[in-house]
Backbone as CSV, one residue per row, in Angstrom:
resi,resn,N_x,N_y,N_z,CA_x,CA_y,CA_z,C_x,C_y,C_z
1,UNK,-6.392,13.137,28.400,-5.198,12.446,27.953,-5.450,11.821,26.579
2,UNK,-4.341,12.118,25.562,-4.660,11.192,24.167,-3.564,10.405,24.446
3,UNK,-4.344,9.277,23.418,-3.296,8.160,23.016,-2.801,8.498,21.426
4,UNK,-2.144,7.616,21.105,-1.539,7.575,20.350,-1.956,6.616,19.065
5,UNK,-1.788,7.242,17.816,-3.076,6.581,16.807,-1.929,5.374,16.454
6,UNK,-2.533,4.354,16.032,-2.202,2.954,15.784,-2.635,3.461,13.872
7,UNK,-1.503,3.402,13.473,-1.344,3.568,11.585,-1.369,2.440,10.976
8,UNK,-2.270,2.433,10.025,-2.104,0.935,9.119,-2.513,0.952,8.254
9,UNK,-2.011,0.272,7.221,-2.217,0.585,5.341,-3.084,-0.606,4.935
10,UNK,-3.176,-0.653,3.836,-3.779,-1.410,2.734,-2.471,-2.876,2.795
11,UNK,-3.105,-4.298,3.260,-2.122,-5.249,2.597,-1.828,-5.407,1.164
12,UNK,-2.595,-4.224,0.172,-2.509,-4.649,-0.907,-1.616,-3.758,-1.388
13,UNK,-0.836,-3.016,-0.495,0.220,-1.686,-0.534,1.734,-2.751,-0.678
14,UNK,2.217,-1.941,-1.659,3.729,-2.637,-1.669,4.757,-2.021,-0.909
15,UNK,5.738,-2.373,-0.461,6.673,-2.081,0.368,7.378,-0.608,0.151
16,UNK,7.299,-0.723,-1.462,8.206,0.741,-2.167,7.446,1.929,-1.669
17,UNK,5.914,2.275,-1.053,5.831,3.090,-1.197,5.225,3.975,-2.266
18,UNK,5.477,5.243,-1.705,5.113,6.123,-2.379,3.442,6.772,-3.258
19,UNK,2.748,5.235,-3.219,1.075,6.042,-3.411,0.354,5.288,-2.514
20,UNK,0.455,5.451,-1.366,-0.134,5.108,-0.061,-0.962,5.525,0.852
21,UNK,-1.626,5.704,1.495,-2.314,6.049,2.644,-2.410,5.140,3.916
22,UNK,-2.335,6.280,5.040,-2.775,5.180,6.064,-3.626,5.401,6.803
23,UNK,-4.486,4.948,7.368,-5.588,4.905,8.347,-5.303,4.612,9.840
24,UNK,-6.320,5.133,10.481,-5.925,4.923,11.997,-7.201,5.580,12.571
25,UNK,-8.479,4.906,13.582,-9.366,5.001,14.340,-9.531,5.227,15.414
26,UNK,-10.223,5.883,15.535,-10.218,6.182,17.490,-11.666,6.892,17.461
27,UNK,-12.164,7.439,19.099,-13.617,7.688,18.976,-13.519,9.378,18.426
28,UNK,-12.521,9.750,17.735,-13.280,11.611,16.987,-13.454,10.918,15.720
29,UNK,-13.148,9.686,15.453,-13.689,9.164,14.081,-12.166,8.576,13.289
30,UNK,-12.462,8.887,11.653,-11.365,7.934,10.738,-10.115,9.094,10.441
31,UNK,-9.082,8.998,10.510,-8.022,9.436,10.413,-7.315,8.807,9.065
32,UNK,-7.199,9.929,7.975,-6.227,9.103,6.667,-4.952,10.433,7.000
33,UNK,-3.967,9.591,5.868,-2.551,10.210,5.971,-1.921,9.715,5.099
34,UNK,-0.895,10.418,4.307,-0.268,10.064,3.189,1.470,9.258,3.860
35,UNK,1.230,8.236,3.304,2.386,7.113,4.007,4.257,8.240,3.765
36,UNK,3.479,8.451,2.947,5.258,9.558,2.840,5.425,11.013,4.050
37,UNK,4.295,11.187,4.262,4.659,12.168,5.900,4.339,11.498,6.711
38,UNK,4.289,10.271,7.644,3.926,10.504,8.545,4.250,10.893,9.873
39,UNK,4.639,12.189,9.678,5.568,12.521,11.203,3.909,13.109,11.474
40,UNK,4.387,13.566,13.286,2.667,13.758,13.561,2.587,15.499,13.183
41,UNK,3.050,16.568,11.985,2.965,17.545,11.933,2.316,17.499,10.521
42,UNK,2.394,16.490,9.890,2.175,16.396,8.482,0.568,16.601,8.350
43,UNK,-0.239,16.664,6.935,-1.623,16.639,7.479,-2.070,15.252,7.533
44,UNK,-3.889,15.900,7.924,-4.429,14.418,8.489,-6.280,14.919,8.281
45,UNK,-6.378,14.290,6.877,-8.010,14.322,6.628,-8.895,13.472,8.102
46,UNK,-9.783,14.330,8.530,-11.046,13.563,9.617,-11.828,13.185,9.148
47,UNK,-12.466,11.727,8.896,-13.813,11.412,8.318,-14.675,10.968,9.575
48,UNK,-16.008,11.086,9.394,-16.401,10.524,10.527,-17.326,8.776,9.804
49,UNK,-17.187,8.139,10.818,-17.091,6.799,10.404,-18.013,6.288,9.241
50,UNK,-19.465,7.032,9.150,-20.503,7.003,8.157,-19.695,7.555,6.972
51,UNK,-19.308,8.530,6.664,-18.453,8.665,5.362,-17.695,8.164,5.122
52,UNK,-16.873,7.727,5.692,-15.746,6.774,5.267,-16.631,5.501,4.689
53,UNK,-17.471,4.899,5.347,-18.061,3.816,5.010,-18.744,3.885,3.516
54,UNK,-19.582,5.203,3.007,-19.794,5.311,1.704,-18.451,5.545,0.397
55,UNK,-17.234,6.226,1.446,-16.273,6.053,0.336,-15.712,5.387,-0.187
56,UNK,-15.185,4.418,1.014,-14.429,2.435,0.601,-15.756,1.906,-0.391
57,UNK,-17.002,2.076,-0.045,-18.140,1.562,-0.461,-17.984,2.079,-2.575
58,UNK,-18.052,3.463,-2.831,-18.359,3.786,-3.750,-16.628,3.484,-5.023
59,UNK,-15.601,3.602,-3.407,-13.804,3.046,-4.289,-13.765,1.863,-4.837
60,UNK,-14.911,0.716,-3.969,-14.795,-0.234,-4.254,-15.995,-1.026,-5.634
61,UNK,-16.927,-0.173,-5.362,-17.853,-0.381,-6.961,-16.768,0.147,-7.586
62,UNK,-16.404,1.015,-8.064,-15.572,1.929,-9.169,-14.764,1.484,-9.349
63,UNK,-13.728,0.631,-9.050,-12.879,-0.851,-9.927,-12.829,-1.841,-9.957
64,UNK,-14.550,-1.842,-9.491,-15.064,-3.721,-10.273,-15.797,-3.366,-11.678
65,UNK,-15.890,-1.771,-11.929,-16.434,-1.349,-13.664,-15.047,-1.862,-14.088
């Protein structure tokens, strides 16, 4: 039986939209999605939790240069 992924953005995302992503966790790992499809047919990158962790990691050095 699956559940159903729990979606959630960036608080630093504005209401309008449009350059967004959303995230959503469960145990096959990190789930991203572009806030403008999200019906459940649209796509859906899999990270598994160690990569994700070097990517927020390396997004987040790269606009404190």
């Amino acid at each position: 039986m699956s559940t159903a992924l729990e979606w959630f953005k960036s608080s630093y995302s504005g209401s309008e939209g449009g350059q967004c992503i959303e995230v959503a966790c469960n145990e096959a790992g990190i789930h991203i999605r572009d806030s403008k499809n999200p019906e459940a047919t649209g796509p859906t990158l899999t990270s598994s939790p160690e990569a994700w962790a070097a990517f927020t990691a390396y997004a987040t050095d790269a606009t404190a240069r």
